[in-house]
Structures are given as C-alpha cells and as structure tokens.
N, C-alpha and C positions, 0 to 999 in steps of 0.2 A: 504494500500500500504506500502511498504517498503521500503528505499531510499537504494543504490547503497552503499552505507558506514555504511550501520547497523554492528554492532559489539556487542561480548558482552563478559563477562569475563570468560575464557574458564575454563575448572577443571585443566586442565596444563599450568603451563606459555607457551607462544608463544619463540618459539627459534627466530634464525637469518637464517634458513631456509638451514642452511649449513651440516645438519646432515644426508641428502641424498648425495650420488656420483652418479652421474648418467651417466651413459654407454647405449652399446649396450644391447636390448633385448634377454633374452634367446628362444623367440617367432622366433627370427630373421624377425621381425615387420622392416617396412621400418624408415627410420626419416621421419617424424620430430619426432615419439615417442620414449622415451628414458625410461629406466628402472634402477630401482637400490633396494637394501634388506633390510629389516628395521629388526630389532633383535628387538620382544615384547614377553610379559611372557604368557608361556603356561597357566599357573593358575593364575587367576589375584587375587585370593583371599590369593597367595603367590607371589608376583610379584618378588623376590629376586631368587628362585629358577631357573629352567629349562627354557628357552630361545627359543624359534622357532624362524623360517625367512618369512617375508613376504614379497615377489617380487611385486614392485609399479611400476608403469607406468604413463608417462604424455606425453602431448602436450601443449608445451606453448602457449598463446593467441596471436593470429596470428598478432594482432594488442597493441602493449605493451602498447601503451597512451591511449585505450581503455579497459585497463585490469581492472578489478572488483576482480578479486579471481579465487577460487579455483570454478570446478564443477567436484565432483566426479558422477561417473558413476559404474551402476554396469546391468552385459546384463540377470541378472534370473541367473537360474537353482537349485537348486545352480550348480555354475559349472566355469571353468577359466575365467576370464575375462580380463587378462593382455593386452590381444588387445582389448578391447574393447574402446579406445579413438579412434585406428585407423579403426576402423569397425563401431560404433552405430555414432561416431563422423561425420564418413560424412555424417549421416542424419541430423545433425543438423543445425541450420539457421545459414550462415554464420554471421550474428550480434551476436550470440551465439559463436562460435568461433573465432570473433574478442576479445570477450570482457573476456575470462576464459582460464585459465590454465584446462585441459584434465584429470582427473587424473581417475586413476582406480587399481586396485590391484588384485593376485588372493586370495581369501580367504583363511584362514587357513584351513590348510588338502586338499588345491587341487590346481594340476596343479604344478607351480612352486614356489609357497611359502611353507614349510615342508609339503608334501602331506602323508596321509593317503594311506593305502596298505594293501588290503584282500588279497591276494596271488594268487588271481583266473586271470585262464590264457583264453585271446580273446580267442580265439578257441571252449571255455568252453560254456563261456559266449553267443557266438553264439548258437551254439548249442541247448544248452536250452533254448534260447530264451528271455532271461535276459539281454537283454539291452535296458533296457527303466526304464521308470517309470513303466510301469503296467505291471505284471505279471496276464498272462492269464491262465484261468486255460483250464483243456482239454474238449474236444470237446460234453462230458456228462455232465462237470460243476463240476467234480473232482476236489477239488483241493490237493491231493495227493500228487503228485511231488511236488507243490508247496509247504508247510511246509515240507518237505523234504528240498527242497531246500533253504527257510530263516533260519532255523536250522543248515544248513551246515555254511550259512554265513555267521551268527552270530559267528559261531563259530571262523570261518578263521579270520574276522575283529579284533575280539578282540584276537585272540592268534600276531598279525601280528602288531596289532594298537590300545594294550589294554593300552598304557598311552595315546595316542592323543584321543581317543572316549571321553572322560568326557567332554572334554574340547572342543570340536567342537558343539558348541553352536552359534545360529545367532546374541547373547548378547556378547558373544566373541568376536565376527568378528565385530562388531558397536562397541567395544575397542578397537580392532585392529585399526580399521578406524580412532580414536578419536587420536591414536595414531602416526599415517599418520598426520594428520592436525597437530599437532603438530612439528612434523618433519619439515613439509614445513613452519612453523613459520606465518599459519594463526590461529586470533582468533575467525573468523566463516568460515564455507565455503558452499555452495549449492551443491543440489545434484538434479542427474535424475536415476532411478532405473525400471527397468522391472522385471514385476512376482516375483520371491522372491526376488527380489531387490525390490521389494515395501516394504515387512515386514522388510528387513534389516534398508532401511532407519527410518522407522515407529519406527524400535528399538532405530533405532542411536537417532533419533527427540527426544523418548523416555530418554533416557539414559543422553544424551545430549541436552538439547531445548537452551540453552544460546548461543552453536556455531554454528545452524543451521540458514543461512539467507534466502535462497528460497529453497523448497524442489518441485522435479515434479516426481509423480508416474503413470507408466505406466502398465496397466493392472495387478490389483491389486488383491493379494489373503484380505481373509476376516480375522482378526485376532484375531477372535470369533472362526474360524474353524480352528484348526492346529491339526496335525500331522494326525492320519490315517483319519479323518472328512475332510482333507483338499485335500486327494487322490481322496475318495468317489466324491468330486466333476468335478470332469471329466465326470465322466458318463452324467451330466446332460448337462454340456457345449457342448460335443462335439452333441448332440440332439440339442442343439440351434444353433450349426456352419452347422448341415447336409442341411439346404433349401439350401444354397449359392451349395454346391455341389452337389445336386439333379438339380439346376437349369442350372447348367453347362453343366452337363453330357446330358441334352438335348438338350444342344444350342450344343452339340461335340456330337451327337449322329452318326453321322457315323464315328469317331472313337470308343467312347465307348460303340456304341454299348449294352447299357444296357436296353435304354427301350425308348418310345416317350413322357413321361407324368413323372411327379416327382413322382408320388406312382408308377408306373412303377420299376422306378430307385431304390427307397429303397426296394420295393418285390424283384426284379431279384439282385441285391448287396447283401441280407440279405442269398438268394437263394443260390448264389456264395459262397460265405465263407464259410455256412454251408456244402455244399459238399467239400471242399477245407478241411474242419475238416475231413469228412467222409474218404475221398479218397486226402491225403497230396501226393504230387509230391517232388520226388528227381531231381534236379537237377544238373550235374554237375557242379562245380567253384561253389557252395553254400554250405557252412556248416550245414545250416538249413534247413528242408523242407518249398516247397512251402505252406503252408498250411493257413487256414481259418484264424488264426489270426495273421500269419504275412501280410497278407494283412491288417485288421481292423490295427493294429501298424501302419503300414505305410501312410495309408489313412489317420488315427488321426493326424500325426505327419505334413504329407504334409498339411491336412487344416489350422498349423498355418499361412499357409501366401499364398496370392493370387495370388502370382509368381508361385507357382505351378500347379496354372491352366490357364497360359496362354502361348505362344511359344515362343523361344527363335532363335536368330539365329542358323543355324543348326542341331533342332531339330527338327525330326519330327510331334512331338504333344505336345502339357502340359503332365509335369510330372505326372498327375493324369489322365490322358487320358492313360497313355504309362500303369500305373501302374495298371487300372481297366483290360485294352483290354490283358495284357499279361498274369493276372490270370484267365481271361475269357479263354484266351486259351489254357493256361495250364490243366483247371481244362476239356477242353475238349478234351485234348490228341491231339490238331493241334496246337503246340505253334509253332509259328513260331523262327528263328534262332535269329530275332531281339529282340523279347520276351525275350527269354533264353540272351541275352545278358544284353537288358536292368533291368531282376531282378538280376541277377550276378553282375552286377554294380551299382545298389540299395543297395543292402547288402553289398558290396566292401566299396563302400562311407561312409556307415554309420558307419561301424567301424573304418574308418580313420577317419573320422571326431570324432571318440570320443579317442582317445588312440592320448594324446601327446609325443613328441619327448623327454626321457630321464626323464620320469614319469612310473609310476607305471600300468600297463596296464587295469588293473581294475579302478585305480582311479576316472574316471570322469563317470563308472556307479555306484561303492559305493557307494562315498561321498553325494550324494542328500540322499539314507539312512541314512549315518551319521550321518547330522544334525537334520533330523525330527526325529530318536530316541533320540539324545542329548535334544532338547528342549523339546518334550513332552512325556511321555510315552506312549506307542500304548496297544489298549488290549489284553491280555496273551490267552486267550481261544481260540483254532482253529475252537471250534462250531460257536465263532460268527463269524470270515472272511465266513467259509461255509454257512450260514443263509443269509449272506447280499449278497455271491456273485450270491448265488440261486433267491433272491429278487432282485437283481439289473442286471441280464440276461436278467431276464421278464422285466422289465421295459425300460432299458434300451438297448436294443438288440445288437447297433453299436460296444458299447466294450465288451460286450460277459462277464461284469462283473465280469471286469479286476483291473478297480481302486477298488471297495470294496475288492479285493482278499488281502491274507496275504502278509506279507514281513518281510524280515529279523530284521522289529523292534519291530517285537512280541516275539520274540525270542531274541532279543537285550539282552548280556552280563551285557551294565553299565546302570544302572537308571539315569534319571535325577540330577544335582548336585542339583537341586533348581527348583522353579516356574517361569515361561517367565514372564518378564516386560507386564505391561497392558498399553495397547493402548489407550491413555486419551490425550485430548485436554490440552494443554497449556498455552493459552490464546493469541497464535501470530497466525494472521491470513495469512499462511504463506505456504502453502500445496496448490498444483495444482492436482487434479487425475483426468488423462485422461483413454478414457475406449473404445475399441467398446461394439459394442452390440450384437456382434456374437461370441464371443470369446470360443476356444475351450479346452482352459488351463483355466485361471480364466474368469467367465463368468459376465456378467452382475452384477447378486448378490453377490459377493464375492465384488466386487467394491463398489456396496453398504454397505455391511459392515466394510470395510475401511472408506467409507466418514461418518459411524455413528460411527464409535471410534473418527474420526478424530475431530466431532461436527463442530461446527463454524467455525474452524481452517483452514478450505479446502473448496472447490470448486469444485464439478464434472462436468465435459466434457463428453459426453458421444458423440460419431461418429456411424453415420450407417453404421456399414460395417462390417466385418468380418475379425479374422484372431487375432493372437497372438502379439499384439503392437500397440501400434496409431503409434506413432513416424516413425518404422522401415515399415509400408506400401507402397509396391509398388508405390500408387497412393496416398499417407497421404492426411489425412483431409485438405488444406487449413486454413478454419476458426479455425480448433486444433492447429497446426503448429504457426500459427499466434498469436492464446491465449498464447502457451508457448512461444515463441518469445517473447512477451511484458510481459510475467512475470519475465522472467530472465533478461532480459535486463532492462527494469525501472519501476519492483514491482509493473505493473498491474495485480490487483485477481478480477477475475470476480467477482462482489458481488454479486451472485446467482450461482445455479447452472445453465447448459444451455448445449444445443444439436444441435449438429454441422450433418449438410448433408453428 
C-alpha cells in the first residue's frame, strides 16, 4: 500500500505552482475546466534551443480539504485530450474527484499544443479512405494504392513537419508531462491512462518512478509489441470482440436481419462486405463509396463500446443494428431513405469528430503515425506488409487484413533519434491494470504483456465484458470501479491478481 503523502525527490525542483495562468479553454470546454500553455523544449537533448506550447487543462478537486494531488489523465489514441478531465472525468468515482486536481494536456504535435500538419485536405482523406488507423487494402488484397498512398504521406509530413517529426516521441511527451508536474509545483502526482495512455504512462513511470504515487492503466497495449507489431494486433482482438456482436445481432435479429444463429451472423456479414467490395454503392452527401470495408471500419470502431448496441432515446435501433441493416440494403439496391441518411451521417460524424476547430485538418488522422514512426522504426520492404496482409485476410477475415497493411511509416522521412525506454519494474508496488476481456483495440494479451514488464509492481483486473475501457463502460465493472476507487483514494493494491464479473 501506499499512504496519501508519498513523495519523492522529483528531477526538477517543485515550483510554487504559479507558473500556469489559467483561463478559458481553447476547446471552449465548460468550467469548472480551465486551460492555460506551458513553453517546453522541442529537443530535450538541447533544451536551450527551439521552444513548442503545450495547452494543459484541469479540474480542481471538488472537495479542497480532501485534496491529495495531482491525477493526470490521458483518453489513448494518440490523439487530443485537453477535455479529457471534463469527458473521462465524469466516469470517475466521485471520492476520486473529491480528493484530485483533473489534469490533462494535448500532447505534442496535436490538437492545440504546437500540432503537427501533413497538408492533406478532409475531402482527400475521405475519399481514400484514410481515416483511421487501418488502411485496407482492395477488395483482391492489393495493396497498390496503399504504398502509393504512405509514400505520398511520408512525403507531405515531413516537407510540412520535417523539424517537429524527430521529436514527437511518447518519451517526449512523458517530459512534457514531467514538465507539467513541475509547473503545478507537485513533487509526485498519479495518473489514469487508456490504450496508448497506458504506454505513455508506463514511459512516464519509466523515465520518472520517484514522482509517480499511484499509477491506473486502462486497457493496455503490450510494450514488447510496438510500432507496426502493435497495429498487427487488431486483427486478432477484434476476433475476440466479434461473439458479443454475433450475439447481438440475434437477440436484434428483426432488425438486423443477418441470420438466427451466431455462425449465421459471421457467414451472411463476411457475405455482405464481400459483395459490398465487388459491387461498392455511390451514395449521394458521401464522399466515399459505400463499400465492403467501410462497413468492416465502422463495425470495428462501433465495437469499442457497448453503447453502440443498444437504443437511445429517439433512435430507432443501436447504432450497429442501423449500420448492418443499411448496408444490407444498400448492397441490395432497396436502401431505404432512412438508410441513405443514416450512412451520410455516419461518415458526416466521423469526420467532425476528428478535425478540430482552428487545427490542422489532417492532424488528428496523422499524428497516431507520427508517433509510432518516431518511437520505432516500421519495416522498409512492401513484400512484407503484402505477405502479412495476404496471411492475415485468411486468418483473420473481419479486417480484411487491414492492420498488417503498410503505412506511411514505412516510408517515414526521419529515423528514430534513439531506442524507446524499457519497461522494467521499479521496485514500488504501485501500478493498477485494469483490462476486459473482449477488447477490440488492445486485447486480453497485450495487457498481459504490460503486467509482465510491469512484474510485481502491478496488479491485473481483468472484467468480463467487452468493448475498448473498463472505466468508460456503459455499465462498468462495479467490483473494477471499486478496486480503482480504493486504490487512489487510500493505496489499496490488490495483492494478486483477480477477475471481476
């Protein structure tokens, strides 16, 4: 256990905490969250030089005679997170937001601390299909266009963002952060992290283990697998999330209509896409065709979270009911008008949802490249993405042997500046990783490989359920909820591991 006043002697003295101004958010985030820009060094291995901004965000602790410190937050992707105190924050247990100041920041290179900028325009992006993580290749298993197209964007990144690329490192950004703590004049602070906020932290712990008091990782990548090793794993995860949505689709089988038995459901879905490749649908108010693997995208992306299979006021089905039945329709030439609406405001959403206000329009589908070419090198040969996406089709069918496919960091401009920090225990028993067990981003084993860097140091939680977070679950764990609860509030660590219903 750890008591409430651990401390320890930080790599920078602790300020008087006045070195933030804090204002309105450039998010235009409600209060109580406030925001304001920390100036740290592009290159830390010249720290006199070149200057970037990184925009911080907090929520003071609700209850200030109950306050303990700092808990930084970070929501994955990589990707903005400056709301993220007022968004992951109200999942948290309110004894957790009695007792911590809120803090969170956007990383270097995205959003609104100095963001990074390929010069590629939405429109583009759409089009080809290149907004995600997985680039799918064509409906033969081409992958053509696709080195084509990480080639182009290698190029555009670094003609547009050839001095910030060296430097957008996840070792970077855990200095940034150490940098933060310092600002706000603590000499430890706690943190809670999702998906590549696990490894961020895992770095900061790394980098840092004297200022870290309680650390909580939420579905966790492995940090044994990084960079193109760490894409590959999607294929398998979302195979371990597809029971939850084969079981669905026949508890909703008069809307979606796909089949009455779960092997029903994965024949007639694998059926659908594939014609959906064959015979793609234009639709008007779409930039992109309807086609076989914008549905697999979207099916992926809605199984992180189990809100999408259930109804909402004013909806007339789950989101993944609307999204099966209207390519079912489509791909049979009677889409109905609601159909044709409902995918024009799927693809509507999804690029508002990625393009922020007064940012770089590509930035927040680049920068997850960024950083995974920055930290590791990816392999230069297009034989091998071709080999593994051929092997990972067959195996894999659901992504169509998308995450093996290439990407712009095989083609990547700058090398690595150096080798990633190794993930090694400490000696403070001090690390919570919480996990489901369906998970369709990092799965089951990647969590595993976190609690085996972590050794002793950590404790896994594992939940039955599915879907991308323990924390952010429509219907969270209880018994999880409650282990993080009394970890961050008074330094209980499970002393084993243990699996929650």
């Amino acid at each position: 256990m750890l008591s409430a006043g651990t401390t320890a002697t930080a790599e920078q003295p602790a300020t008087d905490g006045k070195a933030l101004g804090w204002g309105a958010c450039p998010t235009g985030a409600p209060a109580p969250q406030q925001c304001a820009r920390l100036a740290v060094p592009l290159d830390y291995r010249a720290p006199t030089r070149r200057t970037i901004e990184i925009e911080v965000s907090r929520i003071p602790a609700a209850k200030r005679e109950q306050r303990k410190g700092v808990l930084f937050l970070n929501g994955g992707g990589p990707s903005a997170s400056l709301d993220v105190p007022t968004a992951i924050g109200s999942f948290l247990p309110a004894e957790v937001r009695d007792s911590y100041d809120l803090v969170a920041f956007d990383p270097r290179g995205i959003g609104h601390s100095t963001p990074m900028d390929c010069g590629r325009d939405i429109d583009e992006l759409i089009r080809t299909q290149q907004l995600g993580v997985l680039s799918f290749p064509r409906a033969n298993g081409s992958i053509g266009d696709n080195v084509a197209y990480a080639q182009q964007m290698a190029k555009h990144c670094a003609a547009r963002s050839g001095e910030l690329l060296p430097h957008l490192t996840t070792a970077n950004i855990a200095r940034d952060m150490d940098r933060i703590r310092t600002a706000l004049g603590e000499r430890t602070v706690s943190y809670y992290g999702v998906s590549w906020g696990t490894y961020l932290g895992a770095i900061y712990r790394e980098l840092f283990p004297r200022t870290v008091d309680r650390m909580v990782i939420d579905s966790s990548v492995d940090p044994a697998k990084r960079g193109y090793d760490d894409f590959r794993t999607f294929s398998a995860a979302m195979e371990d999330r597809w029971p939850d949505l084969a079981r669905f689709a026949v508890a909703n089988n008069d809307t979606v209509r796909l089949g009455s038995t779960e092997r029903a459901i994965r024949q007639n879905y694998l059926a659908l896409t594939a014609k959906l490749d064959r015979h793609p649908v234009e639709l008007p108010g779409t930039t992109a065709p309807i086609n076989g693997n914008l549905v697999r995208l979207y099916t992926w992306q809605l199984s992180y979270s189990d809100a999408s299979m259930r109804s909402t006021p004013g909806s007339p089905a789950p989101m993944m009911a609307q999204l099966w039945r209207a390519a079912a329709n489509v791909a049979a030439g009677n889409a109905t008008e609601a159909d044709r609406a409902f995918l024009v405001g799927l693809t509507t959403d999804f690029v508002t949802k990625g393009v922020l206000k007064g940012v770089p329009h590509d930035n927040l589908f680049s920068v997850g490249w960024a950083i995974s070419c920055a930290d590791k090198a990816w392999p230069r040969h297009t034989l091998t993405y071709a080999l593994n996406t051929l092997v990972d089709r067959a195996r894999f069918p659901l992504t169509a042997g998308a995450p093996a496919n290439i990407a712009p960091c095989a083609a990547w401009k700058v090398a690595p500046t150096g080798p990633e920090p190794t993930i090694e225990p400490t000696g403070k028993r001090n690390v919570l990783i919480l996990q489901n067990l369906r998970d369709p981003a990092t799965p089951l084993r990647t969590a595993q490989g976190m609690r085996r860097a972590m050794g002793a140091d950590a404790s896994l939680v594992t939940v039955d359920a599915g879907g991308h977070g323990v924390l952010v679950h429509p219907e969270p764990s209880r018994c999880a909820i409650d282990t993080l609860k009394s970890f961050l509030t008074v330094g209980a660590l499970p002393r084993e591991d243990k699996s929650c219903p």
